[in-house]
Structure formats: structure tokens, C-alpha cells
C-alpha positions in Angstrom: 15.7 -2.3 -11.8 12.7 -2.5 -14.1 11.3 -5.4 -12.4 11.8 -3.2 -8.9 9.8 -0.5 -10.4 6.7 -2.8 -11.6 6.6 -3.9 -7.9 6.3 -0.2 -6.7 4.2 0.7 -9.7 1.7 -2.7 -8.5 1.8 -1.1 -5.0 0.8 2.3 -6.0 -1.9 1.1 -8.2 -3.6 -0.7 -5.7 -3.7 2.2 -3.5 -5.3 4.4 -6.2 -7.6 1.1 -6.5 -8.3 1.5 -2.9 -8.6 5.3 -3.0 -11.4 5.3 -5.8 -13.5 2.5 -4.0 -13.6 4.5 -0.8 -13.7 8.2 -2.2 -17.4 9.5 -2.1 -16.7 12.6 -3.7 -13.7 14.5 -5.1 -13.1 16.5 -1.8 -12.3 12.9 -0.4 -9.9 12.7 -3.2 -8.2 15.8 -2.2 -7.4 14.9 2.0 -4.2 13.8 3.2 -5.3 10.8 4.5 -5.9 9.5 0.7 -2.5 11.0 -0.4 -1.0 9.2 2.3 -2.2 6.3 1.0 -1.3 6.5 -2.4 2.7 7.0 -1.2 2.5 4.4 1.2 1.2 1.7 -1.6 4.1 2.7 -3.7 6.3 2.3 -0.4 4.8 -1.2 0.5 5.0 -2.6 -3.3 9.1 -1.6 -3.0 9.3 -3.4 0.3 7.4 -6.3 -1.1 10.1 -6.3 -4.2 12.8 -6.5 -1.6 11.1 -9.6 0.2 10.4 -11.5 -2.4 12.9 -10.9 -5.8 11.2 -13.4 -8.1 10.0 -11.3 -10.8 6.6 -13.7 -11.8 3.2 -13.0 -12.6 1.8 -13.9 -8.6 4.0 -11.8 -7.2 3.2 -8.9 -9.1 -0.8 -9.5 -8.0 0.3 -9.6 -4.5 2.4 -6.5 -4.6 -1.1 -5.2 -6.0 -2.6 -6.7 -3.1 0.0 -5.4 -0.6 -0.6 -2.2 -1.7 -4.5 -2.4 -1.2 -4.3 -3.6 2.4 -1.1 -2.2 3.3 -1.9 0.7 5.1 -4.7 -1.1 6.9 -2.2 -3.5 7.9 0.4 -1.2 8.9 -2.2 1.0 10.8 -3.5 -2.2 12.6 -0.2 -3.0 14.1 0.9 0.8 14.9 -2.4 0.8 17.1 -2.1 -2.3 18.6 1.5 -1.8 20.1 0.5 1.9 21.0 -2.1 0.3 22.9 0.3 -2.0 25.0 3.0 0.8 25.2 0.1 2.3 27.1 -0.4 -0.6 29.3 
């Protein structure tokens, strides 16, 4: 359970890590968007836990990682297949 909890805890924090990089101001803070991303980096660390259950120090940077480019990656593939639903 513990172990579960770092992964999700890795996921959020590379969301906020992503959120402060991209943030030009506290009003950017504030936006959906940016809270969005901050649950979905928690969201992708717990899925990453649930892929890969070794509990050692590489996966813990890539749930950190995952959380970072998760959304990016998740947005990517939404638009792509809205684009060939479209087709």
C-alpha cells in the first residue's frame, strides 16, 4: 500500500513540477487546465504502480516522469483518434 502511494505521490509531483515550469503568473496557477493536471499526474503515477509493481528506485523516477508527460501524452492520443473518428 505504501509503495502504491509513493507511485501516486511521484505522479503528482511531477505534475506540480510541470505546473510551476509552465505557470507565468499565479492566475495560471489558479485555471482548470493546471488543476487538471495536477489530478491527472496523481491518476497516471497509480496506473504506472499498477503496470509495473517493482517497488525500486527507476521506477519511482519514471512514475515522476509519467506524471510530467502524462497528460501530454494522453491529450496526444485523445486528439489523434478524434481526428480519425472524424474521417
Amino acid at each position: 500500500m505504501f509503495g502504491i502511494l509513493q507511485f501516486i505521490l511521484l505522479g503528482f509531483l511531477g505534475a506540480v513540477c510541470f505546473v510551476l515550469l509552465k505557470a507565468e503568473g499565479w492566475a495560471d496557477l489558479k485555471k482548470f487546465k493546471m488543476t487538471r493536471r495536477l489530478i491527472i499526474g496523481g491518476v497516471v503515477g497509480y496506473l504506472y504502480s499498477i503496470l509495473y509493481s517493482d517497488y525500486s528506485f527507476p521506477n519511482f523516477v519514471m512514475s515522476f516522469v509519467a506524471g510530467y508527460f502524462g497528460v501530454d501524452f494522453i491529450e496526444t492520443i485523445v486528439v489523434k483518434f478524434r481526428k480519425e473518428d472524424s474521417s
